[in-house]
NUNU-589944 format. One record per residue: residue number from 1; residue in one letter; x, y negated, z negated of N, C-alpha, C, O in turn. Coordinates in nm, 2 decimals, always signed. Last residue first. Layout:
N
<atom num="NUM" residuo="A" n_px="X" n_py="Y" n_pz="Z" ca_px="X" ca_py="Y" ca_pz="Z" c_px="X" c_py="Y" c_pz="Z" o_px="X" o_py="Y" o_pz="Z"/>
...
***
This chain:
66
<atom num="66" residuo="X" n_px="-2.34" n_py="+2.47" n_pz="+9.23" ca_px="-2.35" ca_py="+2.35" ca_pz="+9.23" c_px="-2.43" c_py="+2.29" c_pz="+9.27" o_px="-2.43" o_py="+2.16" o_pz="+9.26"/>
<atom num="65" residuo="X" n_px="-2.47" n_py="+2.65" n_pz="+8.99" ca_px="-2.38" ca_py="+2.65" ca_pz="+8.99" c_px="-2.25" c_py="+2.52" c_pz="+9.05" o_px="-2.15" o_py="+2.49" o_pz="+8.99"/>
<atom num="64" residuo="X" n_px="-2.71" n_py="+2.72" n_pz="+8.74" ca_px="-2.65" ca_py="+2.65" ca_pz="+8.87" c_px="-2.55" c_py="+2.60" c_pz="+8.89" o_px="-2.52" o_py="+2.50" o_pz="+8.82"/>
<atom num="63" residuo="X" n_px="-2.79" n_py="+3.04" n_pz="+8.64" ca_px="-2.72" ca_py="+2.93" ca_pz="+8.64" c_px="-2.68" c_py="+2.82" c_pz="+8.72" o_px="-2.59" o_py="+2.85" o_pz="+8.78"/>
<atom num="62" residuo="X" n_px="-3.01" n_py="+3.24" n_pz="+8.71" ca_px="-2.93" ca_py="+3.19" ca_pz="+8.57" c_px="-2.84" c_py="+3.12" c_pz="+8.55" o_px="-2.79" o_py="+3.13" o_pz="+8.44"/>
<atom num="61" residuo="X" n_px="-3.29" n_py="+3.36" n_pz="+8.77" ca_px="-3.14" ca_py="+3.28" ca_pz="+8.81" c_px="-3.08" c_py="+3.23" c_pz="+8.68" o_px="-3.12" o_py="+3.19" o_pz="+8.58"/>
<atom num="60" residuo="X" n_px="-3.37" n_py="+3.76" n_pz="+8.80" ca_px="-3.38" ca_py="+3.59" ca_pz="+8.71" c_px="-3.23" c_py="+3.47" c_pz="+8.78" o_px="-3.11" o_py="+3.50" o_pz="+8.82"/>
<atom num="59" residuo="X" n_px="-3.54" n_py="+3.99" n_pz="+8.91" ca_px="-3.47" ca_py="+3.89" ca_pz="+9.00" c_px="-3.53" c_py="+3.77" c_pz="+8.84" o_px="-3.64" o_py="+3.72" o_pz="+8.80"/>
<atom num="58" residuo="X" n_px="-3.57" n_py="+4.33" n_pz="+8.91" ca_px="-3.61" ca_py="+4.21" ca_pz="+8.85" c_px="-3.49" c_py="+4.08" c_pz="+8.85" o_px="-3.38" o_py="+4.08" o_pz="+8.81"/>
<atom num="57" residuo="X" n_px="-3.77" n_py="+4.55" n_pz="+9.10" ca_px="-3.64" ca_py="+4.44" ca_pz="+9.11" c_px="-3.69" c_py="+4.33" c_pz="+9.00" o_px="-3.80" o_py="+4.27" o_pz="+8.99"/>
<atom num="56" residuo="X" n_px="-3.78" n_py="+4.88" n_pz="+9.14" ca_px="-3.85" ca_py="+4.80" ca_pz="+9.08" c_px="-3.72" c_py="+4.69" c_pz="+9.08" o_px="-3.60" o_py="+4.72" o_pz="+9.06"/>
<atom num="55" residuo="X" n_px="-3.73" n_py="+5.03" n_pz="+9.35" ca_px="-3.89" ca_py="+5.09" ca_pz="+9.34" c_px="-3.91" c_py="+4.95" c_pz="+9.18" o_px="-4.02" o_py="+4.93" o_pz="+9.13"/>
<atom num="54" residuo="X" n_px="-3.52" n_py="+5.09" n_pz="+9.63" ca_px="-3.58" ca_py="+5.02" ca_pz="+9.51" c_px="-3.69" c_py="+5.04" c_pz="+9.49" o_px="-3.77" o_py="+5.08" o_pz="+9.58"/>
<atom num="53" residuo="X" n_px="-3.45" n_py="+5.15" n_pz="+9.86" ca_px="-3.51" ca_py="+5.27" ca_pz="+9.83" c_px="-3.57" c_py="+5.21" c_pz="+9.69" o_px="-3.67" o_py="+5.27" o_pz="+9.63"/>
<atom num="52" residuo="X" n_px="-3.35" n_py="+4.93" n_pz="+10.03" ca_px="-3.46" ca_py="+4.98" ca_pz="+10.05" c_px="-3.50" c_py="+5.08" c_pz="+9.93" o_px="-3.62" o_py="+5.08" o_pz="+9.90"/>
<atom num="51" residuo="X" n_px="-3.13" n_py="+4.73" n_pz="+9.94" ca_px="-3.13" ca_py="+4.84" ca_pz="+9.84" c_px="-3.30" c_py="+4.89" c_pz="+9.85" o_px="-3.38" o_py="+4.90" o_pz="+9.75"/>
<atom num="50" residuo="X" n_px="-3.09" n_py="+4.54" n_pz="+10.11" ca_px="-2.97" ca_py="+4.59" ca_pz="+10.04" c_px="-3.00" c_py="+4.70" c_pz="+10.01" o_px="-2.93" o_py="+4.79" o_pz="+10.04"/>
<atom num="49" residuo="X" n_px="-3.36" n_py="+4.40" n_pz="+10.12" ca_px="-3.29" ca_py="+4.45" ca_pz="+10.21" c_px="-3.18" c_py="+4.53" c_pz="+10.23" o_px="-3.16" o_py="+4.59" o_pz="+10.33"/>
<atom num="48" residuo="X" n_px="-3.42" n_py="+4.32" n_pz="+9.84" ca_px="-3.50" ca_py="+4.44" ca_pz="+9.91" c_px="-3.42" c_py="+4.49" c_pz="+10.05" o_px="-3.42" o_py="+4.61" o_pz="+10.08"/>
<atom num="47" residuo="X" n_px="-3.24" n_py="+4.17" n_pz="+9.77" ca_px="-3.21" ca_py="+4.30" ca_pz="+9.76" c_px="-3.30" c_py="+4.41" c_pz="+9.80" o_px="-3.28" o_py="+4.53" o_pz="+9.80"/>
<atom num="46" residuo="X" n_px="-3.34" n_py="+3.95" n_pz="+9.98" ca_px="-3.25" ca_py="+4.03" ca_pz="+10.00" c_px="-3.15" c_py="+4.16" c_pz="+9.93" o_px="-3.06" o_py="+4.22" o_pz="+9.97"/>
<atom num="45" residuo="X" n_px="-3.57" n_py="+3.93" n_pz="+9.86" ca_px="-3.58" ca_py="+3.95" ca_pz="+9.97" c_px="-3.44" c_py="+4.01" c_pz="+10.02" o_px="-3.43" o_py="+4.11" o_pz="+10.10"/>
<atom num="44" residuo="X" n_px="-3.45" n_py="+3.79" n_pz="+9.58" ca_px="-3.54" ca_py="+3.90" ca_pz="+9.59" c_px="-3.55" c_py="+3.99" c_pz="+9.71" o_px="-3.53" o_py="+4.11" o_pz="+9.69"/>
<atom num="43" residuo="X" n_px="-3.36" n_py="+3.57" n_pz="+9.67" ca_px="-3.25" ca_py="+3.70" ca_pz="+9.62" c_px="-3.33" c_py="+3.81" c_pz="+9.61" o_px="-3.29" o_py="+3.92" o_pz="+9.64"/>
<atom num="42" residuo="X" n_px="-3.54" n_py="+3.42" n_pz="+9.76" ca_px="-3.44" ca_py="+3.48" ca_pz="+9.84" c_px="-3.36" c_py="+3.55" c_pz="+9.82" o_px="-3.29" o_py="+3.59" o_pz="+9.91"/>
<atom num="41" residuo="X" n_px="-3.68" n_py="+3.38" n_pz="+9.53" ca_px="-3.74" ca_py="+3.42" ca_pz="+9.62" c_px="-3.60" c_py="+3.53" c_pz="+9.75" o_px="-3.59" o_py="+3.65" o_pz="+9.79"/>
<atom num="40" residuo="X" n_px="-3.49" n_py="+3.20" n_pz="+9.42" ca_px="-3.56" ca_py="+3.34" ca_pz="+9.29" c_px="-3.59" c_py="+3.44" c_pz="+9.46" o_px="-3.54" o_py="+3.55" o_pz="+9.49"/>
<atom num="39" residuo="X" n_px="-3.48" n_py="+3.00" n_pz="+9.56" ca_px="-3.33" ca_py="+3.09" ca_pz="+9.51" c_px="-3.39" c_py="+3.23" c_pz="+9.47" o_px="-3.34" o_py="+3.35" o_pz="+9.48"/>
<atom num="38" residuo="X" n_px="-3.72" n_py="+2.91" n_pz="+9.49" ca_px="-3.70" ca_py="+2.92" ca_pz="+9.63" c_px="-3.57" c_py="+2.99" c_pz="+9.61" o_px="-3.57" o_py="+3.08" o_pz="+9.70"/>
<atom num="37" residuo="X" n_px="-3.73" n_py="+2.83" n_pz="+9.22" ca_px="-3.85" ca_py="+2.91" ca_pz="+9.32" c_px="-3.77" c_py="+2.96" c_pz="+9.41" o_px="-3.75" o_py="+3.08" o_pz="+9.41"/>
<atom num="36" residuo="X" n_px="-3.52" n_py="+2.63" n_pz="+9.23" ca_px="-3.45" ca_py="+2.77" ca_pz="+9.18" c_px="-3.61" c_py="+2.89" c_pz="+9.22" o_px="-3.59" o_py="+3.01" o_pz="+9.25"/>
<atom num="35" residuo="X" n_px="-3.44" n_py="+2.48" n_pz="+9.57" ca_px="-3.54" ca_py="+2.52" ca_pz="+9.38" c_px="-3.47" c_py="+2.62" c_pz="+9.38" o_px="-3.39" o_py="+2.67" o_pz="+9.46"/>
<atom num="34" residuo="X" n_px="-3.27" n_py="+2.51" n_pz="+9.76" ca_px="-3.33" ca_py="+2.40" ca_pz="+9.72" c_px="-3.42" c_py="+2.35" c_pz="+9.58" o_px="-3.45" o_py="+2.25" o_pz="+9.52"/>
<atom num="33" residuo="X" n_px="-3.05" n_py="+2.69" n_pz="+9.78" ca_px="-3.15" ca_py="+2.71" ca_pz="+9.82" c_px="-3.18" c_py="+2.55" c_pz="+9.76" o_px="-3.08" o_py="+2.49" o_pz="+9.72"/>
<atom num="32" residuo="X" n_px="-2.81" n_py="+2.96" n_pz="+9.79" ca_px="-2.83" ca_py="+2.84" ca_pz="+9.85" c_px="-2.93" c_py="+2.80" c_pz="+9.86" o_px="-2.98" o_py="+2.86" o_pz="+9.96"/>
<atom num="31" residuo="X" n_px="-2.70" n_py="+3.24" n_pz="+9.58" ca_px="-2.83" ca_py="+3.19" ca_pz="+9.67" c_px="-2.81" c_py="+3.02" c_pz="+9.71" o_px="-2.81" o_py="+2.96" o_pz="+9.60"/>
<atom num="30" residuo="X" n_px="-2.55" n_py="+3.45" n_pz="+9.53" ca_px="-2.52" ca_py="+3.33" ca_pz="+9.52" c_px="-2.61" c_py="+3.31" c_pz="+9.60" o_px="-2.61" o_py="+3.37" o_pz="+9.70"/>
<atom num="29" residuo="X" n_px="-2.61" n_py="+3.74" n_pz="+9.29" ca_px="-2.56" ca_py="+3.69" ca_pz="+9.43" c_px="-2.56" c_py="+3.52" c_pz="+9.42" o_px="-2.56" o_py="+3.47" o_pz="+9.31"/>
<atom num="28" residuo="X" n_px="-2.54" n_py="+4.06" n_pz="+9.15" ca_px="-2.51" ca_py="+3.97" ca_pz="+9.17" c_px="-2.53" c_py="+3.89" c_pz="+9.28" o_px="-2.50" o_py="+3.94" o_pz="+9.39"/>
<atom num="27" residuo="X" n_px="-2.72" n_py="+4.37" n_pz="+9.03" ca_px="-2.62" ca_py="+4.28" ca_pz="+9.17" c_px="-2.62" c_py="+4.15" c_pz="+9.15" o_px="-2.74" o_py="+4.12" o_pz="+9.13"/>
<atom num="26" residuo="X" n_px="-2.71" n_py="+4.60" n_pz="+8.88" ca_px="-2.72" ca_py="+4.49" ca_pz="+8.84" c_px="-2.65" c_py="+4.45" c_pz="+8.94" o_px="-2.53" o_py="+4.47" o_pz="+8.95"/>
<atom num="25" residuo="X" n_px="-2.88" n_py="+4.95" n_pz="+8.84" ca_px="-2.80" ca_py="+4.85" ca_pz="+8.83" c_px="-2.82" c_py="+4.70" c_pz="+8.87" o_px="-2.93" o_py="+4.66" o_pz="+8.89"/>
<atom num="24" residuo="X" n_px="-3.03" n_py="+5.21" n_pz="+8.78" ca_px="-3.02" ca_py="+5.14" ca_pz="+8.74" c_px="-2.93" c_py="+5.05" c_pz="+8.75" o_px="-2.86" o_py="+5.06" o_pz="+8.65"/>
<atom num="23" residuo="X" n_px="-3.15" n_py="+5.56" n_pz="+8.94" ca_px="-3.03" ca_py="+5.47" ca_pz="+8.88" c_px="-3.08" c_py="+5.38" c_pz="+8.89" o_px="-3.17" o_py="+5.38" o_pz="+8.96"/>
<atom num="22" residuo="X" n_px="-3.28" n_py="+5.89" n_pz="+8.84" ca_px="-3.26" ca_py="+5.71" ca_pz="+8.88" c_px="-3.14" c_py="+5.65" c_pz="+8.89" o_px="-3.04" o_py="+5.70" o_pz="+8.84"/>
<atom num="21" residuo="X" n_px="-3.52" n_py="+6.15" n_pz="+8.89" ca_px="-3.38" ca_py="+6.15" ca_pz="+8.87" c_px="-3.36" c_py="+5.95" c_pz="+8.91" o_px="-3.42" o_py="+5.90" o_pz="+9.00"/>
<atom num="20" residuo="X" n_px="-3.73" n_py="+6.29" n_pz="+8.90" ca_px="-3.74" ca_py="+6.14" ca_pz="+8.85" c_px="-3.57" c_py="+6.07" c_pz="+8.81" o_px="-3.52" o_py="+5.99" o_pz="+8.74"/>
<atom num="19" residuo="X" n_px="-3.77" n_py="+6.52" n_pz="+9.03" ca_px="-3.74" ca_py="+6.50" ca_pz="+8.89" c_px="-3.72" c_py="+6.41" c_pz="+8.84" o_px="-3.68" o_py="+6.42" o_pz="+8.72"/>
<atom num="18" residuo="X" n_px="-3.90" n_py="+6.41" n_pz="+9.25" ca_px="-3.88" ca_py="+6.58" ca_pz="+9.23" c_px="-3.86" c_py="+6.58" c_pz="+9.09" o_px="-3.95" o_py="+6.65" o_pz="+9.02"/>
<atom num="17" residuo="X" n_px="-3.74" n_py="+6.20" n_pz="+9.34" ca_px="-3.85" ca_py="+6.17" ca_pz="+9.31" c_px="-3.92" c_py="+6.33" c_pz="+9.24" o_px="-4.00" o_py="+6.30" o_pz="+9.15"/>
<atom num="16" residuo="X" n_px="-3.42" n_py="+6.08" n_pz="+9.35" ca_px="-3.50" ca_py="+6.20" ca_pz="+9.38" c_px="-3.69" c_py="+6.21" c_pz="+9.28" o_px="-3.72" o_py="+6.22" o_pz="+9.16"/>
<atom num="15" residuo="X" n_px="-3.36" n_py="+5.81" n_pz="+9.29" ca_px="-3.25" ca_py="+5.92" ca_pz="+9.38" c_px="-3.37" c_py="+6.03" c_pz="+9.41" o_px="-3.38" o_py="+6.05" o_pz="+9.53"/>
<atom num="14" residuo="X" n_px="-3.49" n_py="+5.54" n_pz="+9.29" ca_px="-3.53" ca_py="+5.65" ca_pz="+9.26" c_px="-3.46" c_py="+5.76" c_pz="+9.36" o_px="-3.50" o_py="+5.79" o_pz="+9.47"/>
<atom num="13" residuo="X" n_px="-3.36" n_py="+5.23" n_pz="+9.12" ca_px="-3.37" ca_py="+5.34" ca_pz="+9.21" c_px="-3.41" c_py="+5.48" c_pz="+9.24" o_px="-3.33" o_py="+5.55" o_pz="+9.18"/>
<atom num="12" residuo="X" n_px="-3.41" n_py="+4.94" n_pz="+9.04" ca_px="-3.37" ca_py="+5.06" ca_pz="+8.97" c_px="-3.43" c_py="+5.16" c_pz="+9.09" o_px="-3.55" o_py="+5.15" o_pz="+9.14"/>
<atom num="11" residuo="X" n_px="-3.20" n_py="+4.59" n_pz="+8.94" ca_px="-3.28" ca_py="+4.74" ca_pz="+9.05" c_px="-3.22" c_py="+4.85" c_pz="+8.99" o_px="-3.12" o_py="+4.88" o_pz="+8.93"/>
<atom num="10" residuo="X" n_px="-3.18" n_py="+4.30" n_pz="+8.87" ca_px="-3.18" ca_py="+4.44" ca_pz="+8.80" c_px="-3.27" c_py="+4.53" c_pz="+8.94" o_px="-3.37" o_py="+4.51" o_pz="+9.01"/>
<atom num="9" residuo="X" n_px="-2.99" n_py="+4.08" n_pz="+8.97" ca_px="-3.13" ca_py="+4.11" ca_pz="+9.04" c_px="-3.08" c_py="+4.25" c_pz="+9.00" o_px="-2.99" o_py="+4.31" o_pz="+9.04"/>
<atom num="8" residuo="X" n_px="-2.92" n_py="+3.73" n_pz="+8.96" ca_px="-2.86" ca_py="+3.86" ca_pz="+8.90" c_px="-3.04" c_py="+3.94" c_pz="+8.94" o_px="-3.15" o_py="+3.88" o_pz="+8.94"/>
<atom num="7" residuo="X" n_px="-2.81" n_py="+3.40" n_pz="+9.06" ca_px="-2.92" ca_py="+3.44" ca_pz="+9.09" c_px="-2.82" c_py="+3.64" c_pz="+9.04" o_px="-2.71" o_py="+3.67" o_pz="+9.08"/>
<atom num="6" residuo="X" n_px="-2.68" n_py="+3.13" n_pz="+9.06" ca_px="-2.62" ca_py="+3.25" ca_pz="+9.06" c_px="-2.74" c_py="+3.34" c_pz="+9.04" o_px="-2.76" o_py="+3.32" o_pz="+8.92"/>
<atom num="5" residuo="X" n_px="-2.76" n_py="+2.85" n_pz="+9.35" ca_px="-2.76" ca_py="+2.94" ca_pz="+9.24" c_px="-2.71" c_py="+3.05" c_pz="+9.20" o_px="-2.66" o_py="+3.11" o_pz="+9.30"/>
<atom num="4" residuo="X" n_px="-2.68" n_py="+2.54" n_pz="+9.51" ca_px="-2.60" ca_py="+2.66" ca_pz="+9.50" c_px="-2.66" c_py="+2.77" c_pz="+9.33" o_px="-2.60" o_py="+2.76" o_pz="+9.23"/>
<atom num="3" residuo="X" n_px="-2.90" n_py="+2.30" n_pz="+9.66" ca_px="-2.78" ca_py="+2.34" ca_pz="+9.56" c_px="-2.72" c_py="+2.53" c_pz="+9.55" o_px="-2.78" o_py="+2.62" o_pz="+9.61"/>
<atom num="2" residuo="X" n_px="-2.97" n_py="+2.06" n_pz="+9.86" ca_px="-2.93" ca_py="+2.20" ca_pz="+9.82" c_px="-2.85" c_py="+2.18" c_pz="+9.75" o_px="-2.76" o_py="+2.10" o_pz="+9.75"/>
<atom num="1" residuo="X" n_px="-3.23" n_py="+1.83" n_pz="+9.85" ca_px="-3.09" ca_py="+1.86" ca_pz="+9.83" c_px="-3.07" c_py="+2.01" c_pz="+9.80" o_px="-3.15" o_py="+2.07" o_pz="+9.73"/>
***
């Protein structure tokens, strides 16, 4: 059975590597998935897709939704 996760994925960004210059933020998403393994996984993969330049993702789920 699928269910519906809210899955939150901390990325931190390295604007300029020169001076370690960053950013830090917090995306949101809704993952469909069957475990919450398997939700954890797919938000992961897709902030790597969103936000190539990431240099660190911390992917927690946190609630189910339905």
């Amino acid at each position: 059975m699928v269910h519906t996760y809210e899955v939150l994925v901390d990325i931190k960004e390295f604007a300029d590597l020169a001076n370690n210059t960053f950013q830090r933020g917090t995306t949101r998403y809704e993952i469909d998935a069957p475990s919450k393994e398997q939700a954890d996984g797919m938000a992961f993969r897709k902030a790597r897709s969103e936000h190539p330049q990431g240099t660190e993702y911390d992917v927690r789920v946190t609630r189910l939704l339905r």
